[in-house]
KESE-254714 format. One line per 4 residues: number of its first residue (from 1); their letters; for each residue x, y, z of N, C-alpha, C. Coordinates in nm, 2 decimals. Layout:
<nodes>
NUM) a) X Y Z X Y Z X Y Z; ...
</nodes>
This chain:
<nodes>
1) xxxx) -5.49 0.63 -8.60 -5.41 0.55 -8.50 -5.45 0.60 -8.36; -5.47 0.48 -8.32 -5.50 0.49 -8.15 -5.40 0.59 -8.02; -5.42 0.67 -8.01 -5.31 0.74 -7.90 -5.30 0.65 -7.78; -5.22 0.60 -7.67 -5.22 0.56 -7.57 -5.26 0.61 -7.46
5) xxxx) -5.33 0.55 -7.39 -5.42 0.62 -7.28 -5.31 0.60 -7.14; -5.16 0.68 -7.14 -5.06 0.71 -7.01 -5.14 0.68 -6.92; -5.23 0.80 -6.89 -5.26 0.81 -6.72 -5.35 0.69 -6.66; -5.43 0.65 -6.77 -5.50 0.55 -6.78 -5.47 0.44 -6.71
9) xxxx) -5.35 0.37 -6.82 -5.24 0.28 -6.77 -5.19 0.25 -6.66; -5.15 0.41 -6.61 -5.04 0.40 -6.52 -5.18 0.37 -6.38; -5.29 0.41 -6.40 -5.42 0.36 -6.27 -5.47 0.24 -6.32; -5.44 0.16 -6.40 -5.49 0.04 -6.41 -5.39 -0.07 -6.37
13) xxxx) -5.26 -0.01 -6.40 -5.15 -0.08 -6.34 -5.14 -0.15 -6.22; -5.05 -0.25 -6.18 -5.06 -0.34 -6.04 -5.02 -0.24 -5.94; -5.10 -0.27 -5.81 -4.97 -0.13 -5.71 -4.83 -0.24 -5.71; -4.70 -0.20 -5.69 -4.58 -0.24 -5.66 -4.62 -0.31 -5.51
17) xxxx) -4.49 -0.46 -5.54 -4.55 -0.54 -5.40 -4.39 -0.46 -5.34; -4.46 -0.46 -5.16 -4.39 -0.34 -5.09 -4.24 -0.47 -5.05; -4.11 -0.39 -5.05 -4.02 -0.54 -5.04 -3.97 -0.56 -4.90; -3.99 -0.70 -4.85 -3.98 -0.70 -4.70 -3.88 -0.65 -4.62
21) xxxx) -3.90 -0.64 -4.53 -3.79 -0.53 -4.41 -3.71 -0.61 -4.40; -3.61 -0.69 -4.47 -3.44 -0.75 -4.49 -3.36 -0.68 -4.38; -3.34 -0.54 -4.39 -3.26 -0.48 -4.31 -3.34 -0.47 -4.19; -3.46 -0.47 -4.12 -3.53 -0.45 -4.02 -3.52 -0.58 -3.95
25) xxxx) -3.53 -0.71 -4.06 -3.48 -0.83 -3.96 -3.33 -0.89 -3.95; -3.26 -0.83 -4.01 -3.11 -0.86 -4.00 -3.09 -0.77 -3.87; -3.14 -0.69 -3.90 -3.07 -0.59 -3.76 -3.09 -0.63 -3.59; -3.21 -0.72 -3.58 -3.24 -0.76 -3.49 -3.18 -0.93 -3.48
29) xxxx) -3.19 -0.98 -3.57 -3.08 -1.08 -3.56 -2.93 -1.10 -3.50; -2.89 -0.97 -3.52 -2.73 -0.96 -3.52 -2.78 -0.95 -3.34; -2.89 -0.82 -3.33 -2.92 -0.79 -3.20 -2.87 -0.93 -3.12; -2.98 -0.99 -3.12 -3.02 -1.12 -3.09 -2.91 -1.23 -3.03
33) xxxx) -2.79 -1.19 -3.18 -2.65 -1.26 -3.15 -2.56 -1.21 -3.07; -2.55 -1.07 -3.07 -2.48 -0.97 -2.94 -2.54 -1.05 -2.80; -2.63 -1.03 -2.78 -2.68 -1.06 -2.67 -2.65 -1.24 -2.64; -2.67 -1.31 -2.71 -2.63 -1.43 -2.69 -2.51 -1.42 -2.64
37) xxxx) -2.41 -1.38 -2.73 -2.25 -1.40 -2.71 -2.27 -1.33 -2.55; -2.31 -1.22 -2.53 -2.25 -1.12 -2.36 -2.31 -1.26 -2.29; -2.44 -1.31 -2.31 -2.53 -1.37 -2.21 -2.42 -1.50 -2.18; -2.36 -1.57 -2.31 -2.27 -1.67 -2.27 -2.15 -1.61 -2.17
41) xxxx) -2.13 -1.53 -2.22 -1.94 -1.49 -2.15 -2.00 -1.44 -2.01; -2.11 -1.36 -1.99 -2.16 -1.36 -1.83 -2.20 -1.52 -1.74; -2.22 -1.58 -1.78 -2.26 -1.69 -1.76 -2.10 -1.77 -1.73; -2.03 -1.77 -1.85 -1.90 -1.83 -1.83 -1.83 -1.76 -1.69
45) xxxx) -1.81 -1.64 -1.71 -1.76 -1.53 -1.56 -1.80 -1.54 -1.44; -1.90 -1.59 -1.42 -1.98 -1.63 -1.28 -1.92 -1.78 -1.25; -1.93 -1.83 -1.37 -1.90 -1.99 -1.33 -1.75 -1.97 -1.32; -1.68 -1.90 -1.39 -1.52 -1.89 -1.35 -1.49 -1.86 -1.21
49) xxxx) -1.56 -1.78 -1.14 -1.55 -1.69 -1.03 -1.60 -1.78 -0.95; -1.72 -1.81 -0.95 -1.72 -1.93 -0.84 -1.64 -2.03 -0.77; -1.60 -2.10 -0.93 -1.51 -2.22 -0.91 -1.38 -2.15 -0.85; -1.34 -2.03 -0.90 -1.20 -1.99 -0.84 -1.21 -1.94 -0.68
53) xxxx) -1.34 -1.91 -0.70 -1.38 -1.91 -0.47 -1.31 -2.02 -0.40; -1.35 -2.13 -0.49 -1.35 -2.28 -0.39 -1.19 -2.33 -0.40; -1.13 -2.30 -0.54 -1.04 -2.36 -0.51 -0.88 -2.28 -0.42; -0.82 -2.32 -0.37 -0.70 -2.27 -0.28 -0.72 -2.21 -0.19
57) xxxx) -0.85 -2.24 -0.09 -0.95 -2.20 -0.01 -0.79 -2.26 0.15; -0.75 -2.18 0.18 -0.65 -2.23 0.32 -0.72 -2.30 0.42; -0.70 -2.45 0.44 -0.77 -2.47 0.52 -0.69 -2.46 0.67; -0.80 -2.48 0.77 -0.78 -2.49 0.91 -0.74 -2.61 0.92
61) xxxx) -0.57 -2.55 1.02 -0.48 -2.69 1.06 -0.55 -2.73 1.16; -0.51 -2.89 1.17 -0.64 -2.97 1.25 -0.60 -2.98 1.41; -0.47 -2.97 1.48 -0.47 -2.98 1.59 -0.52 -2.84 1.65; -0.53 -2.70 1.60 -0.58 -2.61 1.66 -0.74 -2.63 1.70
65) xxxx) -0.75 -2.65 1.62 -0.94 -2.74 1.58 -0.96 -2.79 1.72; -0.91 -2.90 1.72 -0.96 -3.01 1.81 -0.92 -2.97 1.96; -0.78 -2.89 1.95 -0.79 -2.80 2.07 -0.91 -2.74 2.18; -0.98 -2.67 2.02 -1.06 -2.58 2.08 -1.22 -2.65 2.12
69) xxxx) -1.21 -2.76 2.00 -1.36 -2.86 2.06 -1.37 -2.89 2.17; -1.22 -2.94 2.21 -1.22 -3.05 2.35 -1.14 -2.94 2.44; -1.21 -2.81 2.44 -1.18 -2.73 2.55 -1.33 -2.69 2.66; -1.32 -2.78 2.79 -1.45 -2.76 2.88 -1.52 -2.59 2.86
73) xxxx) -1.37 -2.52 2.89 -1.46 -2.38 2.87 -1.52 -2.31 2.80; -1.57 -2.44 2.63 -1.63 -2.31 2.53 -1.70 -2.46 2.51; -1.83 -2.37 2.45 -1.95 -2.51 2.36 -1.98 -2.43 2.22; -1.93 -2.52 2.13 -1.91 -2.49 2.02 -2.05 -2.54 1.93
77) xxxx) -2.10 -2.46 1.85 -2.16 -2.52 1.74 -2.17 -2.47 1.60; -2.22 -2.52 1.54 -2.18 -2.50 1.39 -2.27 -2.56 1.28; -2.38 -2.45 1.25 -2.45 -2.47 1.19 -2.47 -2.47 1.04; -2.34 -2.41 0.97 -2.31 -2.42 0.85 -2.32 -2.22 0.81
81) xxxx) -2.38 -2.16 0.87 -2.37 -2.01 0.92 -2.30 -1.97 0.94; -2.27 -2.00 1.06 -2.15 -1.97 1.15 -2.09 -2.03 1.25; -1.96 -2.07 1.30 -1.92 -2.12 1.39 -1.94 -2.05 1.52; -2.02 -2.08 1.63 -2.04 -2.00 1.76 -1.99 -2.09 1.83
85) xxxx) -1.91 -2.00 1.94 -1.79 -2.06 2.07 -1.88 -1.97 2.16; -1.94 -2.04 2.23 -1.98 -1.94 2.40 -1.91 -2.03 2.48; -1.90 -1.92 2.61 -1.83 -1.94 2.73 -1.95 -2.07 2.78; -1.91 -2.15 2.88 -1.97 -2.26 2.95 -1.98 -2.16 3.09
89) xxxx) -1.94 -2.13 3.09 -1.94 -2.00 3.23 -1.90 -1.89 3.25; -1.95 -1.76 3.32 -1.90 -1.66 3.28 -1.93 -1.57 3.21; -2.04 -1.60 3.17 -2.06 -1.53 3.02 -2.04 -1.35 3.04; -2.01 -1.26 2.99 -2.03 -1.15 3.01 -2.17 -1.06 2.93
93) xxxx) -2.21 -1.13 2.83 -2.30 -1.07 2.73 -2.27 -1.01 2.63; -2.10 -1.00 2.62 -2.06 -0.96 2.54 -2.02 -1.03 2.39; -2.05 -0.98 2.24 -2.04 -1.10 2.18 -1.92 -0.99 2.07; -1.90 -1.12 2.00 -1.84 -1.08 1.87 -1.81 -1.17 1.75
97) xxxx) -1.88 -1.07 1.69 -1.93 -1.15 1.49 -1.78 -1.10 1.37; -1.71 -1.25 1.39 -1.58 -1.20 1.31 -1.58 -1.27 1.18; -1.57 -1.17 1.08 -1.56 -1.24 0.92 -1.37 -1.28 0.91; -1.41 -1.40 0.85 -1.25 -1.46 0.79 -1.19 -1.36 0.67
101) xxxx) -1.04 -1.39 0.66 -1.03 -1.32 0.53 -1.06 -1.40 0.44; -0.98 -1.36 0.32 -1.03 -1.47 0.21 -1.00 -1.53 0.20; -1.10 -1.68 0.17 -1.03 -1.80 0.08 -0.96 -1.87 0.24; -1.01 -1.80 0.31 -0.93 -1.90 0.45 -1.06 -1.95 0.54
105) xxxx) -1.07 -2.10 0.58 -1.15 -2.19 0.64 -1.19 -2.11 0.79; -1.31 -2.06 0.81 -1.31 -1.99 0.97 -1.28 -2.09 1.08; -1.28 -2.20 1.05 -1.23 -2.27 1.17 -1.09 -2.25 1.20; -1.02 -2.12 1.12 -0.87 -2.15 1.10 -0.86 -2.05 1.20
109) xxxx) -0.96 -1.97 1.27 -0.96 -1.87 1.40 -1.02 -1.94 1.51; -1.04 -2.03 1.52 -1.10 -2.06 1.67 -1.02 -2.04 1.76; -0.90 -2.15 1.71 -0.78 -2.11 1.85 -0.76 -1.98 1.90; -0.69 -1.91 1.78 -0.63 -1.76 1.82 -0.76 -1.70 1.91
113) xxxx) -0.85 -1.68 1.87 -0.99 -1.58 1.94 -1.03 -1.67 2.06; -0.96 -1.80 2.12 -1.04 -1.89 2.22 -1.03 -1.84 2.31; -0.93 -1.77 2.33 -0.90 -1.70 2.45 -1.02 -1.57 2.52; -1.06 -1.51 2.39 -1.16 -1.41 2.41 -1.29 -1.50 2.52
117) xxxx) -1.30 -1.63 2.47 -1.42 -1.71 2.49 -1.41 -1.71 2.64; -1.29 -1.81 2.69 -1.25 -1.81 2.81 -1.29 -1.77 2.89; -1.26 -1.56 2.89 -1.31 -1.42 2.88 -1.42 -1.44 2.92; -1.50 -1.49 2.87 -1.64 -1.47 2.89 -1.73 -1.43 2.78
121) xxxx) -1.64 -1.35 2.64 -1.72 -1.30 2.49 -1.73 -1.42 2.39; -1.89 -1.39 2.36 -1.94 -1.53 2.32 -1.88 -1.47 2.14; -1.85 -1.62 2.08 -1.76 -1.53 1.93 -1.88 -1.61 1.79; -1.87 -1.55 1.74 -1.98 -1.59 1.63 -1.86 -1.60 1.53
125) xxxx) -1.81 -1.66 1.41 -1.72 -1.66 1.33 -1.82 -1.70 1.24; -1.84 -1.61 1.11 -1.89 -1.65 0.95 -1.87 -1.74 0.88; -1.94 -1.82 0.84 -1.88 -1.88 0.67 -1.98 -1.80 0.61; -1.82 -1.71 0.52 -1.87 -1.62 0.43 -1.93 -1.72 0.30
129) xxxx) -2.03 -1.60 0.23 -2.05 -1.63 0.13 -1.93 -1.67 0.02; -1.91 -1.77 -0.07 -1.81 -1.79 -0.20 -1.67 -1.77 -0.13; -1.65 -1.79 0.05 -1.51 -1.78 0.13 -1.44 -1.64 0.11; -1.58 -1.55 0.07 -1.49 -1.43 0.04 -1.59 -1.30 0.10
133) xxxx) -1.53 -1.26 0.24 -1.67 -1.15 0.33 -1.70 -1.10 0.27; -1.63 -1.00 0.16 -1.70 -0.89 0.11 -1.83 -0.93 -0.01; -1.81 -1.02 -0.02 -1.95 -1.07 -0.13 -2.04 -1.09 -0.02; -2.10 -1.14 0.12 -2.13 -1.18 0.20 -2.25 -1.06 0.21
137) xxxx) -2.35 -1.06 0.16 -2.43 -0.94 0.15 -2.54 -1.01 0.32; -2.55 -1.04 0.33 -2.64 -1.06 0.45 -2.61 -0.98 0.57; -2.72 -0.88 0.65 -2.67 -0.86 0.74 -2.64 -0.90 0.86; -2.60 -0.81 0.96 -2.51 -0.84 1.08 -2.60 -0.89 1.17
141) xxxx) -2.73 -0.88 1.13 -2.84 -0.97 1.23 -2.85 -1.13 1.19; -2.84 -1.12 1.08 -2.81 -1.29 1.07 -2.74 -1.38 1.14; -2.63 -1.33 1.21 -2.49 -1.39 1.30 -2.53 -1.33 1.45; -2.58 -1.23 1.50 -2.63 -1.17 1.61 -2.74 -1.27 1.66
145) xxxx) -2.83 -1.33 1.56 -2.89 -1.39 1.62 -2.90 -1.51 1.70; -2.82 -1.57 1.57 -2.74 -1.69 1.66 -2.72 -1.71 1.80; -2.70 -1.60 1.90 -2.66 -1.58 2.02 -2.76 -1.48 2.08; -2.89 -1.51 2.12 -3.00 -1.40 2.17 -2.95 -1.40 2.29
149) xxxx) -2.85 -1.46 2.38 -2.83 -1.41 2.49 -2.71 -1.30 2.53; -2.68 -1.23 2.42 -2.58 -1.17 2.42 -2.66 -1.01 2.41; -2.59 -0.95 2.51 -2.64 -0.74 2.51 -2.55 -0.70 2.43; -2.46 -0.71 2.37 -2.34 -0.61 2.37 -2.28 -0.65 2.18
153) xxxx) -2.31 -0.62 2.09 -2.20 -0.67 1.97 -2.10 -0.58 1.91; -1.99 -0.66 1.92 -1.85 -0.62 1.85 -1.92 -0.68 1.68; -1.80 -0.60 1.61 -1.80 -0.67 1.45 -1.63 -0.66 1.42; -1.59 -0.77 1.39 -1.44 -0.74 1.36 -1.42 -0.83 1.22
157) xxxx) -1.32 -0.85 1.19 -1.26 -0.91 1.11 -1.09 -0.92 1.03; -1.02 -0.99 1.02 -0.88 -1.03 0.97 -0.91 -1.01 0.77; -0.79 -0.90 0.76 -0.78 -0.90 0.57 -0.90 -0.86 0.54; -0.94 -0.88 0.49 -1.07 -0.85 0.39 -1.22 -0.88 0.45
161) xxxx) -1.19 -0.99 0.57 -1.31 -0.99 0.67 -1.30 -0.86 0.76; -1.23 -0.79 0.76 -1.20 -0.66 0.82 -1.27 -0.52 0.75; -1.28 -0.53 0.60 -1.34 -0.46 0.53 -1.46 -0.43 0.54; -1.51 -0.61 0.53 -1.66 -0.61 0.53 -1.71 -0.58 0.70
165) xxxx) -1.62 -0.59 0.80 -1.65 -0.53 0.93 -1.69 -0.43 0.93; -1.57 -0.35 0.87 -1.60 -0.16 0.82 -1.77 -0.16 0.78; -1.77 -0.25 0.70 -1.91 -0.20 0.61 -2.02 -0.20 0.71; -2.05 -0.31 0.79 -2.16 -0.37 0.88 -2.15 -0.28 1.03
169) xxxx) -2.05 -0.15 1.06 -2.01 -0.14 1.16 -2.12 -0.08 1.22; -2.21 -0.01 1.13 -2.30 0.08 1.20 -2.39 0.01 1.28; -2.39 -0.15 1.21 -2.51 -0.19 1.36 -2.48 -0.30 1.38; -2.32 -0.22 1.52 -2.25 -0.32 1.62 -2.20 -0.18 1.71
173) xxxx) -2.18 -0.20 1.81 -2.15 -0.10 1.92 -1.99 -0.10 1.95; -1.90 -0.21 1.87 -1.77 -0.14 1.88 -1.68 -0.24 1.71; -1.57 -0.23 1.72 -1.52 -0.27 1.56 -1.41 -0.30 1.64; -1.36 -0.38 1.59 -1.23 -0.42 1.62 -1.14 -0.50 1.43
177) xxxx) -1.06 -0.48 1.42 -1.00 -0.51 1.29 -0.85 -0.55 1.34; -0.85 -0.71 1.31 -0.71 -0.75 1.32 -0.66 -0.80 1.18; -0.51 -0.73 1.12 -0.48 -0.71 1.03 -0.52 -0.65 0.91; -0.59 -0.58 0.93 -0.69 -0.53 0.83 -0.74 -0.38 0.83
181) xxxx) -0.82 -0.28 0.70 -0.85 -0.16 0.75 -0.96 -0.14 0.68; -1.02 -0.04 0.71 -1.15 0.00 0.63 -1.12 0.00 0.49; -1.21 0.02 0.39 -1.25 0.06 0.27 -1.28 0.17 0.28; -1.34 0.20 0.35 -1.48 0.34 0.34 -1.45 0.43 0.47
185) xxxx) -1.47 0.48 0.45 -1.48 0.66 0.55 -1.57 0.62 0.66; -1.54 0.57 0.81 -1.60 0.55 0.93 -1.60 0.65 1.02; -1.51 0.78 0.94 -1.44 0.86 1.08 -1.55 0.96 1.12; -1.67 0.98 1.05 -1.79 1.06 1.15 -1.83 0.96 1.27
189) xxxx) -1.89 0.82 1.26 -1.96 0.74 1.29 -1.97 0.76 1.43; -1.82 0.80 1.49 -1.79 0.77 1.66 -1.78 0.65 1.75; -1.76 0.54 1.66 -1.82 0.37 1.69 -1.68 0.35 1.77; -1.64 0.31 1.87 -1.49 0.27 1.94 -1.48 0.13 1.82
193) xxxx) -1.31 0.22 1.80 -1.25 0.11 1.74 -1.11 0.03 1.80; -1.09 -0.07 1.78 -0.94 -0.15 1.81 -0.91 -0.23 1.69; -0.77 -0.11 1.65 -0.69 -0.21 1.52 -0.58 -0.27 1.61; -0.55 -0.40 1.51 -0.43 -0.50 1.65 -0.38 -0.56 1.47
197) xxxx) -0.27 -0.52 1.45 -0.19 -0.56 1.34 -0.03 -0.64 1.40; 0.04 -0.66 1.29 0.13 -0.73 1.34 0.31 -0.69 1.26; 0.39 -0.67 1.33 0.53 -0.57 1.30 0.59 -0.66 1.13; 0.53 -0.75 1.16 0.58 -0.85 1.03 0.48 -0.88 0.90
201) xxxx) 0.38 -0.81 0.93 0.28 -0.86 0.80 0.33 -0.77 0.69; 0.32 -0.85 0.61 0.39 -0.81 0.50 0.28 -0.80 0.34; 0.12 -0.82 0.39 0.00 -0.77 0.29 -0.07 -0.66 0.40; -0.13 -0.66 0.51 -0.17 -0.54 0.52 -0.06 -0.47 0.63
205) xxxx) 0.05 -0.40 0.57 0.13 -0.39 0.59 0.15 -0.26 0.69; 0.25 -0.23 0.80 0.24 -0.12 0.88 0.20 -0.02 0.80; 0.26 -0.02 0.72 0.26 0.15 0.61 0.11 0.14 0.60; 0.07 0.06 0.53 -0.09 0.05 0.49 -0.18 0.13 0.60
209) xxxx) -0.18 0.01 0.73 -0.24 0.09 0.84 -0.24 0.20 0.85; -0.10 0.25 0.88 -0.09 0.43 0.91 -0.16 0.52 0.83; -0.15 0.46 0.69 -0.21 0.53 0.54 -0.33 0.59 0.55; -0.41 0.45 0.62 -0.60 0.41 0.62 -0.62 0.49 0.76
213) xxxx) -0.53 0.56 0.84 -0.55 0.61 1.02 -0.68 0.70 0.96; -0.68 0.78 0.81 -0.74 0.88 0.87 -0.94 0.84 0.84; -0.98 0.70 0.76 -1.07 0.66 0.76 -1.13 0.61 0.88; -1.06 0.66 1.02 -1.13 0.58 1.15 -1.15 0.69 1.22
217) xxxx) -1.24 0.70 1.35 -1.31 0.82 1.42 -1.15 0.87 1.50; -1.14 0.96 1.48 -0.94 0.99 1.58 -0.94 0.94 1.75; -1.05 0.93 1.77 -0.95 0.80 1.90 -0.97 0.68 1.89; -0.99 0.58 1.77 -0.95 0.49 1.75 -0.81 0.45 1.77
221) xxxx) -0.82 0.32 1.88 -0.72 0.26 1.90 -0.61 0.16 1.86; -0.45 0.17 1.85 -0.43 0.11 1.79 -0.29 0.02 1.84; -0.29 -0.14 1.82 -0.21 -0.22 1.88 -0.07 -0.28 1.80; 0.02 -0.30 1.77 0.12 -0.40 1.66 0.18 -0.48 1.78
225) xxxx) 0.13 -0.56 1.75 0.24 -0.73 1.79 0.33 -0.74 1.72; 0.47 -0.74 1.78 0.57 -0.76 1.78 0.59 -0.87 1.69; 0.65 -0.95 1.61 0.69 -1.04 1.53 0.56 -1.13 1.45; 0.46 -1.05 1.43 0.35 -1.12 1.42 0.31 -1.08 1.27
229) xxxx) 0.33 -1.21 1.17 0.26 -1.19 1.05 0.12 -1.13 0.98; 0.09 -1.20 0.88 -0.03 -1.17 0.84 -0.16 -1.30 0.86; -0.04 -1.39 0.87 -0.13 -1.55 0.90 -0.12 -1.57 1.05; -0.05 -1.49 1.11 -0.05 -1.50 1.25 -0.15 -1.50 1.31
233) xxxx) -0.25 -1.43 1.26 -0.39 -1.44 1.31 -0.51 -1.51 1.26; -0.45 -1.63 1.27 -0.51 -1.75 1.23 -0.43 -1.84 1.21; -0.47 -1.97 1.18 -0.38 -2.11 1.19 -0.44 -2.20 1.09; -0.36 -2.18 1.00 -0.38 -2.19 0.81 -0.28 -2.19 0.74
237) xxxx) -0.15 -2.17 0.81 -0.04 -2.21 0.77 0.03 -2.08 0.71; 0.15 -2.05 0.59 0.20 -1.96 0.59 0.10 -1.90 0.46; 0.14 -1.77 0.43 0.04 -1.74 0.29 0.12 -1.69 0.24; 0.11 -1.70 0.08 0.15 -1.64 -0.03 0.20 -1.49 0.01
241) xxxx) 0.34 -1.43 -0.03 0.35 -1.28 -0.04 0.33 -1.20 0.09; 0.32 -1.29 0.22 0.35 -1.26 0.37 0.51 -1.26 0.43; 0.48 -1.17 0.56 0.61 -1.21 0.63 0.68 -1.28 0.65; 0.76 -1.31 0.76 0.82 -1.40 0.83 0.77 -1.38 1.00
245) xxxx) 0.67 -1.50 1.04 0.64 -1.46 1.19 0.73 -1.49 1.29; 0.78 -1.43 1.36 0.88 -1.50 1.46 0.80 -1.51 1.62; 0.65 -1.50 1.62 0.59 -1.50 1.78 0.55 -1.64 1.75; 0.48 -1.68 1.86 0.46 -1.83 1.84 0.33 -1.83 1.89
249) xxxx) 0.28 -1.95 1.81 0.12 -1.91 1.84 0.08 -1.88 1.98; 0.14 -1.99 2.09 0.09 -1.92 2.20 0.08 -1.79 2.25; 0.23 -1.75 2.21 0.20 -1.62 2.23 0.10 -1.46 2.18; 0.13 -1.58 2.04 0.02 -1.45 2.00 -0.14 -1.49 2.01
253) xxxx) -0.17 -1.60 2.07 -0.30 -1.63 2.12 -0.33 -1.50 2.25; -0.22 -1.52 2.33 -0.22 -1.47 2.46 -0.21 -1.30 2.44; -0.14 -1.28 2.37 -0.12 -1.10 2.34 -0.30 -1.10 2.27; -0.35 -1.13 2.18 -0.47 -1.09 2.14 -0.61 -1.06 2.23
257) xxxx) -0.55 -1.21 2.32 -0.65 -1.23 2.44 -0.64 -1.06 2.54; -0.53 -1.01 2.51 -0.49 -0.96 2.65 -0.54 -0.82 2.58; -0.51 -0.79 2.44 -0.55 -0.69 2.36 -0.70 -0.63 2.37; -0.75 -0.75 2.30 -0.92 -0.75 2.25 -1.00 -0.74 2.38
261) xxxx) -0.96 -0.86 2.50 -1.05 -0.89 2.57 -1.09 -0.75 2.66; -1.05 -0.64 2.70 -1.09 -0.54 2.77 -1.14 -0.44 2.72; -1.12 -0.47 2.54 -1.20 -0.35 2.49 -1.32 -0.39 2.44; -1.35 -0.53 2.50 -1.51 -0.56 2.46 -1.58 -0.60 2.57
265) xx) -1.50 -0.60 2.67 -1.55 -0.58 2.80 -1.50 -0.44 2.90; -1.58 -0.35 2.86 -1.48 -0.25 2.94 -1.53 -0.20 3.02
</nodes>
């Protein structure tokens, strides 16, 4: 009887077929699906955020507006940049680049700031990026330029256009913030500052200010208007979770005028 030839067999045998990488392509699959799902919900989150920019955007009440158009002492234009008000005469060379707060129309400051014009300080006013300054990544030369005949630039801003002021301060020669305070630590810098808030605002609130004193160089200067909200400084009507203003626009046109105008002409 024949013995079987084992070793024989087992080297004549088929090699084993190798079994495909199942788990090598599921695993990249799933990959594949992770990333879809984040890629959708980022995509959803941007388009949420945008659309929520635009909507409940305060607009500028229209008699302050047309005030300021059909005023001989300022020539207004507006390039979709920025709204720029220079003096028709007078000019001092002095300018100032002010971001809106949020979600509020910049035409809703012409009035209140016209008075600066008057003055002789030519005013550059933003339209922020998404109606919200602090997304507004462009620098402070983009709005500076607008006006090559100006020596001198202020950077200010109201709420949250006041933040992003903070941010842009280092290349402007003085800061001025109405209703508003830094974010960030300015107090090496040495840049003259004027905060001008109001005894009634009731979002950037006195307490607040006092809180934020120590983020500004220590002789930063500082103003409260008497019965003056948080929309008081601007003309946009009343806002959500604000004071009660009891000053009246004129007058708080005229106290800002009287505030601002010497510390950017000094």
């Amino acid at each position: 009887m024949t013995e079987p030839h084992t070793a024989d067999s087992a080297q004549d045998a088929p090699p084993a077929e190798t079994a495909p990488p199942q788990r090598k392509r599921t695993g990249w699959r799933v990959l594949g699906r992770i990333l879809a799902v984040l890629g959708a919900i980022l995509v959803i989150a941007v388009v949420g955020f945008v659309t929520w920019s635009q909507i409940g955007v305060m607009a500028a009440e229209p008699e302050p507006v047309a005030a300021v158009q059909a005023n001989p002492a300022i020539d207004v234009t507006d390039d979709g940049t920025a709204i720029v008000l220079s003096p028709t005469s007078g000019a001092t060379g002095e300018g100032l680049v002010y971001y809106p707060g949020a979600k509020v129309d910049a035409w809703a400051y012409a009035a209140k700031l016209s008075g600066l014009v008057e003055e002789g300080t030519t005013l550059v006013i933003v339209r922020p990026w998404l109606n919200l300054a602090l997304f507004d990544l462009r620098p402070l030369s983009t709005f500076t330029e607008l006006a090559p005949g100006v020596d001198t630039w202020a950077v200010g801003g109201h709420s949250m256009g006041g933040v992003r002021a903070c941010i842009v301060s280092a290349d402007a020669d003085r800061l001025v913030l109405f209703a508003a305070y830094c974010g960030s630590d300015i107090s090496g810098t040495g840049i003259p500052v004027l905060s001008v808030s109001g005894s009634e605002d009731a979002l950037a609130t006195p307490q607040k200010i006092a809180d934020s004193r120590h983020l500004l160089p220590t002789d930063a200067e500082f103003a409260e208007i008497a019965g003056a909200s948080h929309s008081s400084f601007g003309d946009y009507g009343p806002q959500p979770g604000d004071g009660t203003p009891t000053i009246s626009d004129d007058d708080m046109t005229a106290q800002l005028t009287e505030l601002v105008s010497p510390f950017l002409t000094p």
